[in-house]
NUMIPA-767077 format. One record per residue (C-alpha): residue number from 1; residue in one letter; x, y, z. Coordinates in nm, 3 decimals, m for minus. Example, Ala and Ser with C-alpha at 12.3 -4.5 7.8 and 13.67 -1.06 7.14 Angstrom:
# residues 2
n, res, X, Y, Z
1, A, 1.230, m0.450, 0.780
2, S, 1.367, m0.106, 0.714
//
This chain:
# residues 120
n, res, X, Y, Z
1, X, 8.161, 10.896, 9.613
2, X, 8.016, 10.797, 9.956
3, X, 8.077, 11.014, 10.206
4, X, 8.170, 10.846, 10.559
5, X, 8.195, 11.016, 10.926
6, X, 8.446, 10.796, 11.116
7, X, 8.424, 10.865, 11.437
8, X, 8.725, 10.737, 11.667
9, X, 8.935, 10.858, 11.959
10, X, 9.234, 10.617, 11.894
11, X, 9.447, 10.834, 11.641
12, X, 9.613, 10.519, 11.550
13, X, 9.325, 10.320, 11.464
14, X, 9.159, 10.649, 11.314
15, X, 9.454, 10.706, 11.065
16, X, 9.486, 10.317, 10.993
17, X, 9.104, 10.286, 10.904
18, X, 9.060, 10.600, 10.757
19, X, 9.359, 10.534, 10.485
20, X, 9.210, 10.173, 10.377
21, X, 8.861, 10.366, 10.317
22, X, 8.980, 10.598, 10.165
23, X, 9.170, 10.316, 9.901
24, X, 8.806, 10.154, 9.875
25, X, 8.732, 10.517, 9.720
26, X, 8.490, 10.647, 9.988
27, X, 8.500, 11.041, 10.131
28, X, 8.653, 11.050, 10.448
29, X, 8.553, 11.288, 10.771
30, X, 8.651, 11.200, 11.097
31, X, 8.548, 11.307, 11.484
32, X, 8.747, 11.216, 11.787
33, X, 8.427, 11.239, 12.035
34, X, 8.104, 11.146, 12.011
35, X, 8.018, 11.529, 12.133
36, X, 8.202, 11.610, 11.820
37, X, 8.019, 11.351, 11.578
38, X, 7.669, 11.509, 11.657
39, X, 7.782, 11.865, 11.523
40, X, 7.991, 11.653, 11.236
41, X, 7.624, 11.458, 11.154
42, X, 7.403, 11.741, 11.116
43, X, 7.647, 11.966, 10.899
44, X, 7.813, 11.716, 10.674
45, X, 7.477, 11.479, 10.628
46, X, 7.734, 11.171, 10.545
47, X, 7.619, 10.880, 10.401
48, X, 7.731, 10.665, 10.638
49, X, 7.899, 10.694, 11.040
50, X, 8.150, 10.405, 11.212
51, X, 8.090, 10.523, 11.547
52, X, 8.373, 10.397, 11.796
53, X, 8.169, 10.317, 12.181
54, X, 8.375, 10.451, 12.400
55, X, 8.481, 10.767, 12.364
56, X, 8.547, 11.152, 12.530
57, X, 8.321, 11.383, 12.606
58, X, 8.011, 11.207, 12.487
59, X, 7.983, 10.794, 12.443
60, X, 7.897, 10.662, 12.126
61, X, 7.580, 10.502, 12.287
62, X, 7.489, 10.849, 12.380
63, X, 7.587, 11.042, 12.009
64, X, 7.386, 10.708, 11.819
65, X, 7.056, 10.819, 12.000
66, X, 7.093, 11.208, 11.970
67, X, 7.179, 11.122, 11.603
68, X, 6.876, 10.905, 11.556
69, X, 6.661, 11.137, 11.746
70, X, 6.707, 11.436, 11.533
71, X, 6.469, 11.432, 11.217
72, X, 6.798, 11.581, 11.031
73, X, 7.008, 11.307, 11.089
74, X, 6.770, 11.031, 11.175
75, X, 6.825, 10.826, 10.823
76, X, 7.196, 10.828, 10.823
77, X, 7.289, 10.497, 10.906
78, X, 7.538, 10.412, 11.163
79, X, 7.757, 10.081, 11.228
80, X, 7.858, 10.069, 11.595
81, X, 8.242, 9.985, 11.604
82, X, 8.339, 9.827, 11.940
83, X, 8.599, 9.570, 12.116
84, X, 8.327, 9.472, 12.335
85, X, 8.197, 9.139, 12.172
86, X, 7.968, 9.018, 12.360
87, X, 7.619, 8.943, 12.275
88, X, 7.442, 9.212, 12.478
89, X, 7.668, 9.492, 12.340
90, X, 7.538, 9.433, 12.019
91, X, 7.200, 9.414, 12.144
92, X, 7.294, 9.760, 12.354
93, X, 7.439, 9.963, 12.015
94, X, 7.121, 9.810, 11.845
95, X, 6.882, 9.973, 12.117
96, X, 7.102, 10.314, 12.093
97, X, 6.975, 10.340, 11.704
98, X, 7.260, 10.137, 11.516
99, X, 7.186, 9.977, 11.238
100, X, 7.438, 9.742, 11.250
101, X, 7.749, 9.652, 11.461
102, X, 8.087, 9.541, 11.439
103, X, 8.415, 9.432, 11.648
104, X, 8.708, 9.540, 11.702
105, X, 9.019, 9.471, 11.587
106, X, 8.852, 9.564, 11.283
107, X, 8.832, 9.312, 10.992
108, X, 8.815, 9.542, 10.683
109, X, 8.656, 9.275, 10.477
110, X, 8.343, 9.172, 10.705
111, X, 8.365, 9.627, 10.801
112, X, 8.354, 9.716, 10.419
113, X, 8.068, 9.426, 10.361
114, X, 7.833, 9.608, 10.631
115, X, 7.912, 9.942, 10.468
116, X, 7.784, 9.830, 10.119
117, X, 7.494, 9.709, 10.275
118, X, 7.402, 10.086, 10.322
119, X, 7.607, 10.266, 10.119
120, X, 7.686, 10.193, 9.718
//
């Protein structure tokens, strides 16, 4: 079972997203700051992070690069998770270390198809 690190300020959109993952049979842990999903990163070693943008404490921009710049955590792949849409936002999560990038509201189909791209 995959293990994923959802990391999300909304409690709302954290519950909703983490229940539908968890029905697709993956491992759920979840942050509510990107502060918080640094620690989370380097203890759990998931498979796999959905890193919300904008959050408390510490951006996800920010957490991305501190998770890509640690040789602990450097592999685990992350999927930026963002309502900005716009072309230079994915560009931006791309440049923080994301390997790949999706919109908000969240279409579980298209989410779940980036997942498997990293995780089986």
């Amino acid at each position: 079972m995959s293990k994923i690190l959802l990391v999300e300020d909304n409690e709302l959109n954290r519950d909703m997203l983490s229940r539908r993952l968890l029905k697709h049979g993956f491992e759920i842990a979840t942050a509510v700051n990107g502060e918080e999903s640094v620690h989370l990163a380097k203890s759990l070693l998931p498979d796999l992070i959905l890193m919300d943008m904008s959050l408390p404490v510490m951006d996800g921009w920010q957490a991305s690069a501190l998770i890509k710049a640690d040789p602990v955590t450097q592999n685990i792949p992350v999927i930026a998770l963002t309502a900005h849409a716009m072309g230079e936002d994915r560009q931006k999560a791309l440049n923080a270390g994301c390997d790949e990038y999706d919109t908000k509201p969240i279409d579980l189909a298209r989410l779940l198809a980036k997942i498997r791209l990293f995780v089986t």
